[in-house]
GUDRENNU-581941 format. One line per field, with one value per residue (C-alpha): x, y, z. Coordinates in nm, 2 decimals. Example, Ala and Ser with C-alpha at 12.3 -4.5 7.8 and 13.67 -1.06 7.14 Angstrom:
BEGIN
X: c(1.23  1.37)
Y: c(-0.45  -0.11)
Z: c(0.78  0.71)
REM end
This chain:
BEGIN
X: c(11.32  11.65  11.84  12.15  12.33  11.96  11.88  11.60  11.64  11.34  11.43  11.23  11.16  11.19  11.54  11.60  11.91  11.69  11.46  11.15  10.82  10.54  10.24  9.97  10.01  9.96  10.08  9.90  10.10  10.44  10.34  10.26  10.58  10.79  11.05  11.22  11.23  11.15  11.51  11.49  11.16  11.30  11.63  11.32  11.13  11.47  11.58  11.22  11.29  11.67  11.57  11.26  11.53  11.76  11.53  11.46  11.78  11.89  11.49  11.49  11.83  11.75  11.41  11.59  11.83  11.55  11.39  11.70  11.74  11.36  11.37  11.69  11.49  11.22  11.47  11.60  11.28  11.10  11.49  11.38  11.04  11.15  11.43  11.10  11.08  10.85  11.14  10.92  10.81  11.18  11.26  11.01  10.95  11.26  11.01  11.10  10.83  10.83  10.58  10.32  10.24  10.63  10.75  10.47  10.61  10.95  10.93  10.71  10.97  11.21  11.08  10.94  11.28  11.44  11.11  10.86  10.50  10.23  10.06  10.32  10.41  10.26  10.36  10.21  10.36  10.25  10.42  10.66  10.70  10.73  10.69  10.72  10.60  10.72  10.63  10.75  10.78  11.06  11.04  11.17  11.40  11.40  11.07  10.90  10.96  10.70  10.45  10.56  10.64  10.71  10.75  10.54  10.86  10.79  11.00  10.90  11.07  11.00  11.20  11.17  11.32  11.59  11.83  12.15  12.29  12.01  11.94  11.82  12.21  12.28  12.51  12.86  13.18)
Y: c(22.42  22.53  22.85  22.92  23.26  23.45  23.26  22.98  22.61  22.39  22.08  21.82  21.49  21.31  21.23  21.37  21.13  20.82  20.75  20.96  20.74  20.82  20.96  20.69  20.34  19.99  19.76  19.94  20.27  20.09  19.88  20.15  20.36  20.10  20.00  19.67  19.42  19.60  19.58  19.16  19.20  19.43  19.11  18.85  19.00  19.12  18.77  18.70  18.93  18.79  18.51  18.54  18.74  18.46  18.22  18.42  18.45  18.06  17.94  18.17  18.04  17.70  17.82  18.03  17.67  17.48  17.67  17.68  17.29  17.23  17.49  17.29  16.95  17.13  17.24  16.88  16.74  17.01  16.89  16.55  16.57  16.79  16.53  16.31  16.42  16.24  16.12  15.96  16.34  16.48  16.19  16.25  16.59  16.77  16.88  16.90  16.82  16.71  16.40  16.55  16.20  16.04  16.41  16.42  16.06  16.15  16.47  16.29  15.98  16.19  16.41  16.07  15.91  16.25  16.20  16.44  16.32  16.31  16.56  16.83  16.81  16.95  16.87  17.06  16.95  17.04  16.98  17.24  17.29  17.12  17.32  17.13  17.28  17.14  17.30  17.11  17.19  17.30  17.26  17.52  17.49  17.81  17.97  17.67  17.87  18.12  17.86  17.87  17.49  17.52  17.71  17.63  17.67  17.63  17.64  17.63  17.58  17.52  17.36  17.34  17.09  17.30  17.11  17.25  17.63  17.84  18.23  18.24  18.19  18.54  18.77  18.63  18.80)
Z: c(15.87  15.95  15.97  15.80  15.85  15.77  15.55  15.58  15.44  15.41  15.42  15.23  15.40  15.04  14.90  14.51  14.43  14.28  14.03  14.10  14.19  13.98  14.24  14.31  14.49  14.37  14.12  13.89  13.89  13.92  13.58  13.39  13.47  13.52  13.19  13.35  13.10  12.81  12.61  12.67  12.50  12.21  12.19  12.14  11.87  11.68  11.72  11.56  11.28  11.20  11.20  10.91  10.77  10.75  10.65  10.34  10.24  10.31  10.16  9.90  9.79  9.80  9.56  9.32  9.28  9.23  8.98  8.76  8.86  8.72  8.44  8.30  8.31  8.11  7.89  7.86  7.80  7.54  7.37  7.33  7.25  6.95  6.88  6.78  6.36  6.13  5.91  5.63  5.59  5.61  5.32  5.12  5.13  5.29  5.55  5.94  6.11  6.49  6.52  6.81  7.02  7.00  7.13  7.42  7.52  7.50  7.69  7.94  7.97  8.06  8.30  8.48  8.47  8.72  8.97  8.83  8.89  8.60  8.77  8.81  8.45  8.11  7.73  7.45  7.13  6.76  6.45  6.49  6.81  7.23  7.53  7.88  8.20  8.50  8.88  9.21  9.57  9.73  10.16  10.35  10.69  10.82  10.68  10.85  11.19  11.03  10.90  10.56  10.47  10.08  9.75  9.46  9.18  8.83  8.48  8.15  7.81  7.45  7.15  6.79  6.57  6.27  6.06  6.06  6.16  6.25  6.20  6.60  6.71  6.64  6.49  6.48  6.57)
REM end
């Protein structure tokens, strides 16, 4: 202790300009107060986060592309398969009507000639009308980094055969 004028000034063996040490010894007490390190954690597991983020967006565009890429070959295929009309029928009775097994083949043909296999494909044709299902794959890049190595897209369509203008175009102008 000092004096100073009168007045008495204790001074304390332990400096107050630092970071205060948390009471206790040992590794222990130091880990459990101690914050080194924790904003290059917090940068890894954003990093993590933009990156599932970005994989999303790049994956999910590439999906969305494929299913308009797969729904137009179903389009192109339920097309041909109602392309295949009984003509003997629409001679001799003015009927249209789509012949079921030559639209199945068709549909099928096609959708075998642009790599689709038998399995990932289904025709269902009747007399009036064809609808094609067709569902592929579609790998990921990005998304892989989170264990997700595919999407399962899928697109479906369905034709009818109609000589001439149609009511189903619409109202005109």
């Amino acid at each position: 202790m000092a004096t100073d004028g009168g007045v008495t000034v204790r001074e304390d063996p332990t400096p107050t300009d630092g970071p205060q040490r948390p009471s206790g010894s040992g590794l222990l007490a130091r880990l459990r107060h101690d914050d080194r390190g924790s904003a290059s954690s917090f940068v890894v597991a954003l990093f993590v986060v933009l990156l599932v983020v970005a994989g999303l967006v790049a994956d999910g565009g590439r999906a969305v592309n494929a299913r308009v890429a797969i729904t137009d070959d179903a389009e192109q295929a339920a097309r041909a398969g109602a392309d295949q009309v009984d003509a003997e029928t629409l001679r001799t009775t003015g009927a249209l009507v789509i012949d079921p097994s030559r639209a199945t083949a068709a549909a099928t043909e096609l959708l075998a000639a642009r790599g689709y296999a038998s399995s990932r494909m289904r025709v269902v044709a009747n007399t009036d009308e064809v609808t094609v299902t067709v569902s592929d794959d579609v790998p990921t890049s990005l998304l892989q980094l989170a264990f997700i190595d595919s999407f399962t897209v899928e697109g479906t369509a369905s034709a009818r055969a109609v000589l001439g203008i149609d009511a189903e175009l619409g109202a005109g102008p």
